[in-house]
matplotlib code that plots the C-alpha trace (Angstrom):
import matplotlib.pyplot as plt

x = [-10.2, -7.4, -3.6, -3.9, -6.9, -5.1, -4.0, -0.3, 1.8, -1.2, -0.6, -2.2, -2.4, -2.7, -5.9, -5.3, -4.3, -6.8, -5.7, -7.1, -7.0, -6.5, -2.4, -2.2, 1.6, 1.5, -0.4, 1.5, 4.7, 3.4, 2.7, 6.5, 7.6, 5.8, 2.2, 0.5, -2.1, -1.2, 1.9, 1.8, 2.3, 2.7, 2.1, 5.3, 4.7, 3.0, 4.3, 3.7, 1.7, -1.7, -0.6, 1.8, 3.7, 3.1, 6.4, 4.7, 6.9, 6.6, 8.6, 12.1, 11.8, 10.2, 8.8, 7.1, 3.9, 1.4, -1.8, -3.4, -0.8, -1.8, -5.5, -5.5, -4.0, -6.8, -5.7, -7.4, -6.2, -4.7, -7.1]
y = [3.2, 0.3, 1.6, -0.6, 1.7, 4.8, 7.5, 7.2, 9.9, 10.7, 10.9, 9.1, 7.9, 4.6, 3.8, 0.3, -3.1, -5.8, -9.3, -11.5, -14.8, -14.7, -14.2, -13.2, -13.3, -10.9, -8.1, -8.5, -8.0, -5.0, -3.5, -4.1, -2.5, 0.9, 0.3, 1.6, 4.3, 7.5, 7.2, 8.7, 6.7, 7.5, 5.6, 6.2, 3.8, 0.7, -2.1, -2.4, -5.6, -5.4, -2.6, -4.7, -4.5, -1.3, 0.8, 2.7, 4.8, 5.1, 7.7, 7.7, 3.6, 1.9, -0.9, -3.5, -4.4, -7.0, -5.6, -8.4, -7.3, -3.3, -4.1, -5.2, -1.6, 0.9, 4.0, 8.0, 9.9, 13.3, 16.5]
z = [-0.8, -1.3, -1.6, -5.5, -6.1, -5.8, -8.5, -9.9, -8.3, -5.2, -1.8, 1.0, 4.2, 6.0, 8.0, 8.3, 7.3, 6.9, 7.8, 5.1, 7.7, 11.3, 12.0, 8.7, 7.8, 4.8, 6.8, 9.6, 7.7, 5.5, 8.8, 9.9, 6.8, 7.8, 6.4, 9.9, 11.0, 10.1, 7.6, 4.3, 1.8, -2.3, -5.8, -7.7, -10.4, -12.0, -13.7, -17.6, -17.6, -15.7, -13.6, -11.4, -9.5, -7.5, -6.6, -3.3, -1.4, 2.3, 4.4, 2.3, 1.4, -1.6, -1.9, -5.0, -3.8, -5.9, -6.3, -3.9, -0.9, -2.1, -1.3, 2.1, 2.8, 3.3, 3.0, 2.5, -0.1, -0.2, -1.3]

ax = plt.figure().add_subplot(projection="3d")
ax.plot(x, y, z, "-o")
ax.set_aspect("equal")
plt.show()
């Protein structure tokens, strides 16, 4: 599943980031921000029109993501 598919307030964690083009400058810099293998990673909110922008937290940060950046992060949810 895609982080912009998951469940408000769920917990997951990151498998990967998918580069959309070769050298993709927006995957690369998600994965700067702490979107790599292995961190957990939570919905805390969506935006009131269409859902965006995602507010994902990551370790003690959060960040507003569109949904198109929170799609190229692949991510496992939480049981």
């Amino acid at each position: 599943m895609t982080l912009s598919e998951l469940d408000l307030h769920r917990t997951a964690t990151v498998l990967t980031v998918v580069d959309a083009l070769p050298n993709d400058s927006i995957a690369r810099r998600l994965r700067e921000l702490g979107f790599v293998p292995g961190e957990q990673v939570r919905l805390v909110a969506r935006g009131p029109v269409g859902g965006e922008p995602l507010l994902i937290q990551v370790g003690y940060t959060r960040f507003a993501l569109r949904l198109s950046e929170a799609a190229r992060v692949q991510v496992e949810a939480a049981a």
